[in-house]
Structures are given as structure tokens and as C-alpha cells.
C-alpha positions as a Markdown table, in Angstrom:
| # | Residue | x | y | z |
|---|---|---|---|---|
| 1 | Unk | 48.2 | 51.3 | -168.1 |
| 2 | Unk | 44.9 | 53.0 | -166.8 |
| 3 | Unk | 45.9 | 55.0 | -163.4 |
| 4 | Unk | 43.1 | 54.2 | -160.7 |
| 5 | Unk | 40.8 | 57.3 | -159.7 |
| 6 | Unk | 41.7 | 59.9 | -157.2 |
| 7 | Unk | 38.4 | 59.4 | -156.0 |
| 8 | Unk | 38.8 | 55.5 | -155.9 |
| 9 | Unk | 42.0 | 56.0 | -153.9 |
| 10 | Unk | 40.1 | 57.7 | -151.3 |
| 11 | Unk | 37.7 | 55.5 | -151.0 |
| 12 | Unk | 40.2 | 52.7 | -150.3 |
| 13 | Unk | 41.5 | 55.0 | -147.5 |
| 14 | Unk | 38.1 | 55.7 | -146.2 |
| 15 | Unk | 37.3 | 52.6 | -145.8 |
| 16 | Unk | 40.1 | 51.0 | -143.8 |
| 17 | Unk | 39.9 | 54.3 | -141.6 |
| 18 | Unk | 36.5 | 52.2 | -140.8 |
| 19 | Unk | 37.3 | 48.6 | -141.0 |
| 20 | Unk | 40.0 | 48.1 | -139.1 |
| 21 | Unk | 40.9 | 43.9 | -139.6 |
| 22 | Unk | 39.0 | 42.2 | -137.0 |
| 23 | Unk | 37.8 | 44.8 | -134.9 |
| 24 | Unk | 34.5 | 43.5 | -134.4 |
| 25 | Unk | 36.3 | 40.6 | -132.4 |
| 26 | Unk | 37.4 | 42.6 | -130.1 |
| 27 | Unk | 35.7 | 42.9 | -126.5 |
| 28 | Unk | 38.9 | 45.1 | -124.9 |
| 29 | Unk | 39.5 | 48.9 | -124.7 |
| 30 | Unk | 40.9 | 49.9 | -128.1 |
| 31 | Unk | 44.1 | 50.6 | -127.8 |
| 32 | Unk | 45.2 | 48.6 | -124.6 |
| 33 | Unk | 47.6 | 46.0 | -124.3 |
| 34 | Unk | 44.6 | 43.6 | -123.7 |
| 35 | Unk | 43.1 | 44.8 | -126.9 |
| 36 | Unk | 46.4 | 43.8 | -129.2 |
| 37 | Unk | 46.8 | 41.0 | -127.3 |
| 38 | Unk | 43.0 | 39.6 | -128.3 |
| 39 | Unk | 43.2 | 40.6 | -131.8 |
| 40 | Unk | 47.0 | 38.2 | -132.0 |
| 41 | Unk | 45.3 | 35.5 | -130.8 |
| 42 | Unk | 42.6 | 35.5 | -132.4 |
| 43 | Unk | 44.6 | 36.1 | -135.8 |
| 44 | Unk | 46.7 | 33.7 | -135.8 |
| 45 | Unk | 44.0 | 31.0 | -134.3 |
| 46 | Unk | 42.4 | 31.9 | -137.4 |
| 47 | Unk | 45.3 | 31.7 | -139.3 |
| 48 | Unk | 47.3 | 28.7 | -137.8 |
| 49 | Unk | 49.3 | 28.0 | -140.7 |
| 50 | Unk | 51.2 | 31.3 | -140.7 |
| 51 | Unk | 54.0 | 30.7 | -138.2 |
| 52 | Unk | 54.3 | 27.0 | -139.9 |
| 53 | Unk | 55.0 | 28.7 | -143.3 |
| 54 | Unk | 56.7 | 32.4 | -142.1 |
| 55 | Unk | 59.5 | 32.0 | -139.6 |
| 56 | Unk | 58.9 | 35.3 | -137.7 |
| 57 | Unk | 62.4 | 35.0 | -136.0 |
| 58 | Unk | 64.6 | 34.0 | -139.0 |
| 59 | Unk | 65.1 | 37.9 | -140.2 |
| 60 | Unk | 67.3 | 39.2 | -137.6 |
| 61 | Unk | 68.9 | 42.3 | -138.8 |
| 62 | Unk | 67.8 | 42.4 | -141.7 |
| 63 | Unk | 65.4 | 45.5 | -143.2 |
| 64 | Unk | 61.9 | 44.2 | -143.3 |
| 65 | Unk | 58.9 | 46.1 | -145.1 |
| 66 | Unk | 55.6 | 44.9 | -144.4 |
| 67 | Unk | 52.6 | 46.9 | -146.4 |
| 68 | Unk | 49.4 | 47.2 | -145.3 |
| 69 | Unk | 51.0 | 46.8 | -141.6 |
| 70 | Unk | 47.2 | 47.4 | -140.0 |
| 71 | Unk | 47.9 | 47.7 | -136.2 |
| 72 | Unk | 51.0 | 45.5 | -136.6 |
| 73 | Unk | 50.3 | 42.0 | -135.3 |
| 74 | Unk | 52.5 | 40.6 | -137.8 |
| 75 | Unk | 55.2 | 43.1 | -137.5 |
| 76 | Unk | 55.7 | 42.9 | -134.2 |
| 77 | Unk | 56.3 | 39.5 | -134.4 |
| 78 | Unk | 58.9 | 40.2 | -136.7 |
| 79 | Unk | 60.1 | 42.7 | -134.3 |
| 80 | Unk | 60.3 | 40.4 | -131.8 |
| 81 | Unk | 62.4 | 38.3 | -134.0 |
| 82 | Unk | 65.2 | 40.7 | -134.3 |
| 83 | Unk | 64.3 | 42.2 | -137.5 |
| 84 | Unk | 65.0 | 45.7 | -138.2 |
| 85 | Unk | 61.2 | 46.5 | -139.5 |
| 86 | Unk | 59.3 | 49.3 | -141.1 |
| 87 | Unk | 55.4 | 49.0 | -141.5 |
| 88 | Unk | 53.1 | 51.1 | -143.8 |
| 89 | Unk | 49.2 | 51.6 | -144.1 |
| 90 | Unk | 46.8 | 53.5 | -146.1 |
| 91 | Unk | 45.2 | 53.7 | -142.6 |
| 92 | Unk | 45.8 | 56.6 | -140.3 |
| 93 | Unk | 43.7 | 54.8 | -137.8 |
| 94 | Unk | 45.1 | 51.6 | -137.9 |
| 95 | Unk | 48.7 | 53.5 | -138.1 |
| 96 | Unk | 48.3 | 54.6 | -134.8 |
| 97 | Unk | 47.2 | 51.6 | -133.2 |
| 98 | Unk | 50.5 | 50.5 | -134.9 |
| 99 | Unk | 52.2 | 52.5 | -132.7 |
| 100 | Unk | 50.3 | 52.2 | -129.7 |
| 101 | Unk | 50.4 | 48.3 | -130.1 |
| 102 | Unk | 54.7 | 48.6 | -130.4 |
| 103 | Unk | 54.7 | 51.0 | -127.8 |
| 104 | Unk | 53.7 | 48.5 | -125.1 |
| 105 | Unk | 55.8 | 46.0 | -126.0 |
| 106 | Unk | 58.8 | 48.3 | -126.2 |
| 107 | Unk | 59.5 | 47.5 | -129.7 |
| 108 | Unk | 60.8 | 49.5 | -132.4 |
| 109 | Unk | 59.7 | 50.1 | -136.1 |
| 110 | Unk | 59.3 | 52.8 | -138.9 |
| 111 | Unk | 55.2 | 53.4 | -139.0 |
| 112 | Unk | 54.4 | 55.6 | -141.2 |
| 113 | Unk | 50.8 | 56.2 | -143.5 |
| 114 | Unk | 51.6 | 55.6 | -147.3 |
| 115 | Unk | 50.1 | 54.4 | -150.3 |
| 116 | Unk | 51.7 | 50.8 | -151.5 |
| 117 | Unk | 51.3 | 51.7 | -155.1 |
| 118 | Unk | 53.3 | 54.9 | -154.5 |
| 119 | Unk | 56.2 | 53.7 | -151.6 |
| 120 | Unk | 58.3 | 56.9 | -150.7 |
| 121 | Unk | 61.6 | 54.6 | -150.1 |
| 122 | Unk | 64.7 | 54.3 | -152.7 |
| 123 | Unk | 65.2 | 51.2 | -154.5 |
| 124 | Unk | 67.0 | 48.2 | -153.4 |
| 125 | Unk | 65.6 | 49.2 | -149.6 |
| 126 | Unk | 64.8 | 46.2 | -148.0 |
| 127 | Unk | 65.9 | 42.7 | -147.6 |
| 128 | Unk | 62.2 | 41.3 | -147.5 |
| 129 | Unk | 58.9 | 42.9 | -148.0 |
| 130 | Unk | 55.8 | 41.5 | -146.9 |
| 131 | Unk | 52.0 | 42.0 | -148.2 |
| 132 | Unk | 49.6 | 39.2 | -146.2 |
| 133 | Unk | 46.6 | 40.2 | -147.2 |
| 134 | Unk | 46.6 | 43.2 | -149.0 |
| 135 | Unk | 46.9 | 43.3 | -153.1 |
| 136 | Unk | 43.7 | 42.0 | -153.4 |
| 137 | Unk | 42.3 | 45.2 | -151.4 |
| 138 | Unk | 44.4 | 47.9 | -153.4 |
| 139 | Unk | 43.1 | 50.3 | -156.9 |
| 140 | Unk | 45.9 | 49.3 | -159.0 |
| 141 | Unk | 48.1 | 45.6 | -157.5 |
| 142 | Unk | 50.1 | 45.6 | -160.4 |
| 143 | Unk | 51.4 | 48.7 | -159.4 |
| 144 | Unk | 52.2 | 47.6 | -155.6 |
| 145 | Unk | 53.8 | 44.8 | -157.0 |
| 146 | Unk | 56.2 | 47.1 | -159.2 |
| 147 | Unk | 56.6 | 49.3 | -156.0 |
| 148 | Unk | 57.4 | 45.6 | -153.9 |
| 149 | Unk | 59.9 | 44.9 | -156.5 |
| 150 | Unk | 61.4 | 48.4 | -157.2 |
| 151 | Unk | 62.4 | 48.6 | -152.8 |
| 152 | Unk | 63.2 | 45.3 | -152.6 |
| 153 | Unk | 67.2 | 44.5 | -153.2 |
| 154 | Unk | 68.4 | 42.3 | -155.6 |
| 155 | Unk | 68.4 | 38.8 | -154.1 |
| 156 | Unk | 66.0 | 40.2 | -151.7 |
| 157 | Unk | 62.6 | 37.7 | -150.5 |
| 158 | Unk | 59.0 | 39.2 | -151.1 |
| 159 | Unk | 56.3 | 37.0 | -149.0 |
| 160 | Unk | 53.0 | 38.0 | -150.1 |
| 161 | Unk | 49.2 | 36.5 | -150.0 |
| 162 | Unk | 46.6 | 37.1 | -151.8 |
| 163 | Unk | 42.3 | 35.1 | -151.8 |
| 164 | Unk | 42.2 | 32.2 | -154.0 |
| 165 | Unk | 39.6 | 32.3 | -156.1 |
| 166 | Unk | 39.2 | 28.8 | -156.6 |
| 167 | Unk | 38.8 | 27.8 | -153.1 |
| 168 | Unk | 36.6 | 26.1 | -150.3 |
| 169 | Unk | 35.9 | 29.3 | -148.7 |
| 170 | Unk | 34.5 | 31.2 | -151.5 |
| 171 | Unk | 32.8 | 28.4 | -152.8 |
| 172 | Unk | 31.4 | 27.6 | -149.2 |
| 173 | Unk | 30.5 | 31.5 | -148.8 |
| 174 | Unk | 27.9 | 31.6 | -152.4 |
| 175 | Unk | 26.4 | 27.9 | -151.0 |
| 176 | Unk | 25.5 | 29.3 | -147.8 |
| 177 | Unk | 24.8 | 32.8 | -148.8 |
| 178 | Unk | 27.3 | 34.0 | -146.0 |
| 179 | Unk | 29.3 | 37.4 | -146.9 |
| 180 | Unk | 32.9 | 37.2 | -146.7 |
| 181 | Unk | 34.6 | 39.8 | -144.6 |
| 182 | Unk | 35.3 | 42.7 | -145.9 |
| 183 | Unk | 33.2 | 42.3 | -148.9 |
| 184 | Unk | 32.0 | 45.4 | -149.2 |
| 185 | Unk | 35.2 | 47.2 | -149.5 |
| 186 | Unk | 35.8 | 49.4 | -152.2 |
| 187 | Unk | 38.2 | 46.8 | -154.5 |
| 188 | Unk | 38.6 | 43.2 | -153.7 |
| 189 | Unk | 39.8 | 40.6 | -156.2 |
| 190 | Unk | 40.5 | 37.3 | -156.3 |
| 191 | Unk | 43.0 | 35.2 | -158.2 |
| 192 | Unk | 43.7 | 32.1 | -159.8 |
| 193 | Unk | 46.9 | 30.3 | -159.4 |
| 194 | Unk | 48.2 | 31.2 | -163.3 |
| 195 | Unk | 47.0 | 34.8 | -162.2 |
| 196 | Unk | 49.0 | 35.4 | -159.3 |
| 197 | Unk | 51.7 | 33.4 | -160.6 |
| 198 | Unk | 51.3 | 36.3 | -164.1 |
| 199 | Unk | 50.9 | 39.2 | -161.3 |
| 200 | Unk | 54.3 | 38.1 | -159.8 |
| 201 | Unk | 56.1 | 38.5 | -163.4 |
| 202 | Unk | 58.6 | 41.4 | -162.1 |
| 203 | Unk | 60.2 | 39.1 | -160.0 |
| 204 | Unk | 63.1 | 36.3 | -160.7 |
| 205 | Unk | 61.5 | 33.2 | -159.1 |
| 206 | Unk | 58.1 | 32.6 | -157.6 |
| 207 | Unk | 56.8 | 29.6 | -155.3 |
| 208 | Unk | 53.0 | 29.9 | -155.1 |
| 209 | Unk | 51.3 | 27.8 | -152.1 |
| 210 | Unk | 47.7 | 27.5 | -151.1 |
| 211 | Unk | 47.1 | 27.8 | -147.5 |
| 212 | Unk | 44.5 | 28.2 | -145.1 |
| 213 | Unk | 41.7 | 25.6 | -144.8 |
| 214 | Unk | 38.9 | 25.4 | -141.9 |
| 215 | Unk | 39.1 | 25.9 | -138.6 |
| 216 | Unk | 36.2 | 26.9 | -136.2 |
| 217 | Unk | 35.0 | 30.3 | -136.6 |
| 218 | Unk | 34.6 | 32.4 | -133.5 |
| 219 | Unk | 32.6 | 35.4 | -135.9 |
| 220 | Unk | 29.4 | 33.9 | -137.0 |
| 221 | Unk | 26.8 | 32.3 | -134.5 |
| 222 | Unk | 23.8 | 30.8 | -135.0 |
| 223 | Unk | 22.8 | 27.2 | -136.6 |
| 224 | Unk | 24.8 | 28.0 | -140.1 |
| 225 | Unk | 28.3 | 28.6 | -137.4 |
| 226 | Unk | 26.8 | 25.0 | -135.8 |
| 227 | Unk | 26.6 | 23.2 | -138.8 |
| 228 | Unk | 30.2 | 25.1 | -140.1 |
| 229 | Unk | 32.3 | 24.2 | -136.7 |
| 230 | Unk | 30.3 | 20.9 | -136.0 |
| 231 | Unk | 30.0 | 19.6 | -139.7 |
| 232 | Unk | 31.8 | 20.5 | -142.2 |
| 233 | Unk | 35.3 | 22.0 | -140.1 |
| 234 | Unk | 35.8 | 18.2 | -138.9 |
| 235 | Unk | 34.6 | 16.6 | -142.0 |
| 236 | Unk | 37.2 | 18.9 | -144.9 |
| 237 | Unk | 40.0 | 18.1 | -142.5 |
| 238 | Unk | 39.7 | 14.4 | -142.3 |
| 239 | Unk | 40.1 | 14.9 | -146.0 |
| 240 | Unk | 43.9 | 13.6 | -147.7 |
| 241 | Unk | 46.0 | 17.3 | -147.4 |
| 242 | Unk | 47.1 | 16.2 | -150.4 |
| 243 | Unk | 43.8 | 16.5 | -152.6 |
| 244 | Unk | 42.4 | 19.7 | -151.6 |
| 245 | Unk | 45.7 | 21.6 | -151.2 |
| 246 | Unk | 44.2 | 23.7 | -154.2 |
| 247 | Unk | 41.8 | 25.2 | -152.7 |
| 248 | Unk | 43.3 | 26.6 | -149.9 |
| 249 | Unk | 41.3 | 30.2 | -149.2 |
| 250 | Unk | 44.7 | 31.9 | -149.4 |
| 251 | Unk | 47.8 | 32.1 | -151.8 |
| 252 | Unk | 51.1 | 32.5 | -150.4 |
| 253 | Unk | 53.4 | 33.4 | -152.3 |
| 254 | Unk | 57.6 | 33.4 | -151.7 |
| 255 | Unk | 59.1 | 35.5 | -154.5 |
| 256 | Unk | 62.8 | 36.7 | -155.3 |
| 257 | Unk | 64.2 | 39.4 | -156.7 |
């Protein structure tokens, strides 16, 4: 297998120094409790279907990994829930907002800056590791995957997501010539079903769900965000659940070891 580039590294690195996940939502001092507080709820208005499909509290005690932790809105949820976490980033930046963020709440984790394709942790680590978001943004996924597996005891629950290729957004995004976010990063890929499900070969068993469909967007403005939150938001979800399951924008995925 071809290693990925020093340089390409890097420029992963570089860039989510930069692009910290929704930042340009934000309207509170960076760094305050305010600030954390804005960027949860807008998350996971955004993403309403992730508390429906990841029970945050149903990991008490047990050693929880999440890479790719950015300022750790979902870990501290998990925190919250009694588990016994350890977040990682390629992101000094967004490491120490990590911090910052647990600090205020008085929670405890492990932050530390580390590359997901190279985890400095033994095997058979964790109970569960967690990637929302993140493969599809890394040099070399196959490799973080082998990494998720390798840390990841046997029996042990990987809950990962990665952008559907074959979905409403992306599909939506090329009609209305509207950039997705983070476009422009260094690496981002897309998958099919039958290619995640391939990616997700290390592990025993695999369930592979599509989630996320439209809700109203609080980023864009302007007559296309009209037409999107007025139109075709209301319209897709009158639609049967059932027939455009599919082509959910993400791919969640609930793997075992």
C-alpha cells in the first residue's frame, strides 16, 4: 500500500489548524462557555438524528476513543454520560478548545494531538471508538481504520460516519452550484454503501445506516437558503422515510470487533 505524503499530512494538519468545524457559526468569544455552548446547539440542530441513533449515556465506564475529537462536543456528551473518554485531533487548535470546552463543565478526558492513522495507544484499548465525520477528511482511511480496529478490544463497538456519495445533499450541492463545507480541504472522499461496507472489512460485523436528511440551514442566506428552508426542506420530508432512506448525506456505521 502507497504511504500518503509527509507533505500531504501536513497539509491535512494545516488546514484543520484553520477550519475549525463550524466556526463561522459562531457569534461568542472563542473559547467561552457561551461559545461551546452555541456551537452544541447548533450541531446537533443540524444533526438531529445523532442522539436518536448514539445513546451518549449508555457507555458508563467504559474506555471511549473518539478521533478527530475537534473541540469535543460529542465527547463531552459522552463524558457526561459516565464514560471514561479519551479524544484525539490532528488539530492543536481545536485540541485546546477541547480542553477549554471540558474545563468548564468540569469534565474529565485524555486530549491529546495525534494522527488517527498512527494512534500511540496498545491494542485491545478501548471498549468503543468513535470517528463522526472524519475518514473521509484523512491521507490514508484505510489506515485509520486498521488503527480503529487494532485499539479497539475484541468484542469491542466502533461507531463511525462517513459522506454518502449517493445522496440528496451532494446531489442538491452540483444542482445549485452551492459548495459543500469544507470542500476545499486537502482530502475529502465520499463513499458508496458497498464502499464503506469494503472499507469496514477488518472488522467482524458491520451495520451501515444512512442518516441525515434536510433540516433548515442557519449557514447560507439569501433566495437559494429561501427556496432550500421554504421549498425543498418541507417538501423531501413529507416524502415516505422509507424511500429515500438511501440517500441520507451521512453513513453511519456500527461495527464490531
Amino acid at each position: 500500500m502507497k504511504q500518503p505524503s509527509a507533505a500531504l499530512s501536513a497539509a491535512i494538519g494545516a488546514y484543520w489548524n484553520a477550519h475549525i468545524h463550524d466556526l463561522e457559526i459562531a457569534t461568542q468569544p472563542v473559547g467561552t462557555a457561551a461559545f461551546f455552548q452555541e456551537l452544541d446547539a447548533y450541531r446537533f440542530d443540524k444533526l438531529r438524528y445523532l442522539p436518536q441513533v448514539v445513546d451518549f449515556g449508555a457507555f458508563a465506564g467504559q474506555r471511549l476513543l473518539e478521533v478527530g475529537c475537534g473541540v469535543g462536543l460529542d465527547l463531552a456528551r459522552f463524558a457526561q454520560g459516565g464514560a471514561l473518554v479519551t479524544g484525539v485531533d490532528l488539530s492543536a487548535t481545536a485540541v485546546s478548545l477541547a480542553q477549554q470546552n471540558f474545563a468548564q463543565q468540569g469534565l474529565t478526558a485524555d486530549l491529546r494531538v495525534m494522527d488517527g492513522e498512527a494512534l500511540d495507544f496498545a491494542a485491545n484499548s478501548f471498549d468503543v471508538v468513535y470517528a463522526h465525520g472524519v475518514l473521509q477528511y484523512t491521507a490514508d482511511a484505510g489506515q485509520m481504520v486498521h488503527e480503529l480496529h487494532r485499539v479497539l478490544r475484541p468484542g469491542g463497538q466502533a461507531i463511525l460516519m462517513v459522506y454518502n456519495r449517493y445522496s440528496w445533499l451532494n446531489a442538491l450541492s452540483k444542482l445549485m452550484n452551492v459548495g459543500l463545507e469544507h470542500e476545499d480541504a486537502p482530502v475529502l472522499r465520499k463513499y458508496s454503501q458497498r464502499e464503506f461496507r469494503a472499507l469496514l472489512r477488518p472488522f467482524a460485523r458491520a451495520q451501515i445506516i444512512p442518516e441525515r436528511f434536510p433540516v433548515p440551514t442557519q449557514l447560507h442566506h439569501g433566495l437559494k437558503a429561501t427556496l432550500y428552508n421554504d421549498l425543498f426542506v418541507k417538501t423531501f420530508n413529507l416524502l415516505p422515510r422509507r424511500l429515500i432512506r438511501p440517500w441520507g448525506w451521512h453513513l453511519m456505521a456500527f461495527a464490531e470487533k
